[in-house]
Structure formats: C-alpha cells, structure tokens
C-alpha positions as CSV (number, residue, x, y, z in Angstrom):
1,X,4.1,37.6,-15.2
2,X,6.3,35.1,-17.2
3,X,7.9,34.2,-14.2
4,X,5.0,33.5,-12.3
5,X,4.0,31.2,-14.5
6,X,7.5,29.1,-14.6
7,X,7.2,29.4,-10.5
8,X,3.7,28.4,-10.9
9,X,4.5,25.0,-13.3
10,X,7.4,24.6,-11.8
11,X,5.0,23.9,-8.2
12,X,2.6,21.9,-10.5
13,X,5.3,19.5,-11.4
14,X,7.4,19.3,-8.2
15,X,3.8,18.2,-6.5
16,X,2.8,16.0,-9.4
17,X,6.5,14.0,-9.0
18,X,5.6,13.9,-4.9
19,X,2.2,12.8,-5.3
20,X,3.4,9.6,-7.2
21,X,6.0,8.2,-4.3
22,X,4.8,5.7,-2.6
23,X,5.8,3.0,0.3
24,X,6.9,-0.2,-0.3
25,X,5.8,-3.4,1.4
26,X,8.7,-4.4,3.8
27,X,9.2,-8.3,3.1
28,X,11.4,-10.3,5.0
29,X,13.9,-13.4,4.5
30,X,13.3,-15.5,7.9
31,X,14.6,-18.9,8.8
32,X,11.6,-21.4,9.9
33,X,13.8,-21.9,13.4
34,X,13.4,-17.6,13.8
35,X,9.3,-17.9,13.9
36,X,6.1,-19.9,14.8
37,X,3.6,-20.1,12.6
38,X,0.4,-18.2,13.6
39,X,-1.9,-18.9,10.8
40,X,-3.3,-17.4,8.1
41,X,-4.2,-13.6,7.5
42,X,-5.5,-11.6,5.4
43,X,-6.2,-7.9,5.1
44,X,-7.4,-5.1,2.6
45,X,-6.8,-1.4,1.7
46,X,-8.9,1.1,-0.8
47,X,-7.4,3.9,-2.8
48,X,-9.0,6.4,-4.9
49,X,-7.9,8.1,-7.8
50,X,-10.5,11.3,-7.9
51,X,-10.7,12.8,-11.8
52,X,-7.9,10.4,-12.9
53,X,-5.0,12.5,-11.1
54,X,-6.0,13.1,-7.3
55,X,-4.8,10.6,-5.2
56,X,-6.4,9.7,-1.8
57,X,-4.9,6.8,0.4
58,X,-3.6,5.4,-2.9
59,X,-0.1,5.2,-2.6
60,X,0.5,3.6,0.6
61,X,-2.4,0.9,0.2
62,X,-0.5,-2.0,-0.3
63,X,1.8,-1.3,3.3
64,X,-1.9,-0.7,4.9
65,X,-3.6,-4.1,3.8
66,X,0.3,-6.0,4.7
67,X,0.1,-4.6,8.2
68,X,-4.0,-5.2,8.4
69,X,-3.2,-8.8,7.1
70,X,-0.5,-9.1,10.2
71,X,-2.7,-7.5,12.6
72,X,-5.6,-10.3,11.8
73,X,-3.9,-12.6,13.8
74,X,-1.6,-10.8,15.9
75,X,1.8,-11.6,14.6
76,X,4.9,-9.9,14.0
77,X,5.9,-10.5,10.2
78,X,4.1,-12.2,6.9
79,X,5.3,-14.8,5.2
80,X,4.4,-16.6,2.0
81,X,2.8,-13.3,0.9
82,X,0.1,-13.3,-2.1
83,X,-1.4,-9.7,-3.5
84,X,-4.2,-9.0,-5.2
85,X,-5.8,-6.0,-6.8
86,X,-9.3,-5.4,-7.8
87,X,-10.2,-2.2,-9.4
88,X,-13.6,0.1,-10.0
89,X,-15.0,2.8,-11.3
90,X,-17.2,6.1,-10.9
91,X,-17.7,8.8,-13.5
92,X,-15.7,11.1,-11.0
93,X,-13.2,8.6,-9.6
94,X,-11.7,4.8,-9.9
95,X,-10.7,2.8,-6.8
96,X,-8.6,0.3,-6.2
97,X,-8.8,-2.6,-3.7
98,X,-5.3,-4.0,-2.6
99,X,-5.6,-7.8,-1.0
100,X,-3.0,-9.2,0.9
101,X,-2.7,-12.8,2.3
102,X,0.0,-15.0,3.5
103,X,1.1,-16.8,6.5
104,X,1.3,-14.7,9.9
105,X,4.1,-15.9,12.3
106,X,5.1,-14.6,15.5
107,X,9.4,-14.2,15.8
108,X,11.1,-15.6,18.7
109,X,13.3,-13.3,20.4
C-alpha cells in the first residue's frame, strides 16, 4: 500500500510539473530590406484556470493570439509586438485574456 501511494504522488507531481510547460512566442530580429509592411494586427486568446489548478488552453494562449494577430492580415511574421493581459473571475474558475498587437509584414523571399 505504501508504495502505491509514492507511485501514486509520484504521478501527481510528474503531471503537475507537465501541466505548467508552456510555448513561447517565437519573435524575430528582421532587417526593414527582409519585409513589407502589411499593417497592423491584432489578435486574442482565452485560458481558464478551472478550481485554481486545472488548466484549459492556458499555456499556449499567448502563441495562439501571436499567430491570430498574423493571420488578421495575412502576413508571415510580427513586428513591433505589444501584449496585453486581462484577467477574470468565476467562483469555479479565473480566465485570462492574452492581447497581442504589432505590425504584420509579409517577408520577401
């Protein structure tokens, strides 16, 4: 039975330690003559932390609104890149609103 339990916490931890990776937002270092300006762009992503410790499309929010901001004007890359978080809350969950903005450009190839 002991061991059980050290397997068990053992799980509890190893998927606690997973559960908090997330990915980061890819910026990138371009020279003006690599790009045209596109315009600007803007896009949003929602997470939800259910009781405090369940995460749902939270760690990867920030990569979603970067590449929904791109996507608004059909460009390749963002530049000038602002973020912005806006947070609320439920009695069973809080939720957290990632904004990304910037400049959309298109690279020449």
């Amino acid at each position: 039975m002991q061991r059980f339990a050290k397997l068990a916490a053992s799980f509890a931890l190893a998927a606690a330690v997973a559960g908090c990776t997330g990915t980061a937002m890819k910026t990138q270092n371009l020279d003006p003559s690599q790009y045209t300006v596109v315009g600007h762009g803007e896009g949003k992503a929602t997470g939800l932390m259910i009781l405090g410790f369940i995460p749902v499309q939270q760690n990867n929010r920030f990569v979603r609104a970067q590449q929904a901001a791109i996507k608004s004007r059909g460009g390749d890359a963002l530049i000038n890149t602002q973020v912005q978080e806006n947070w609320f809350w439920a009695y069973v969950l809080s939720g957290f609103t990632t904004t990304v903005s910037g400049d959309v450009v298109k690279l020449k190839h």
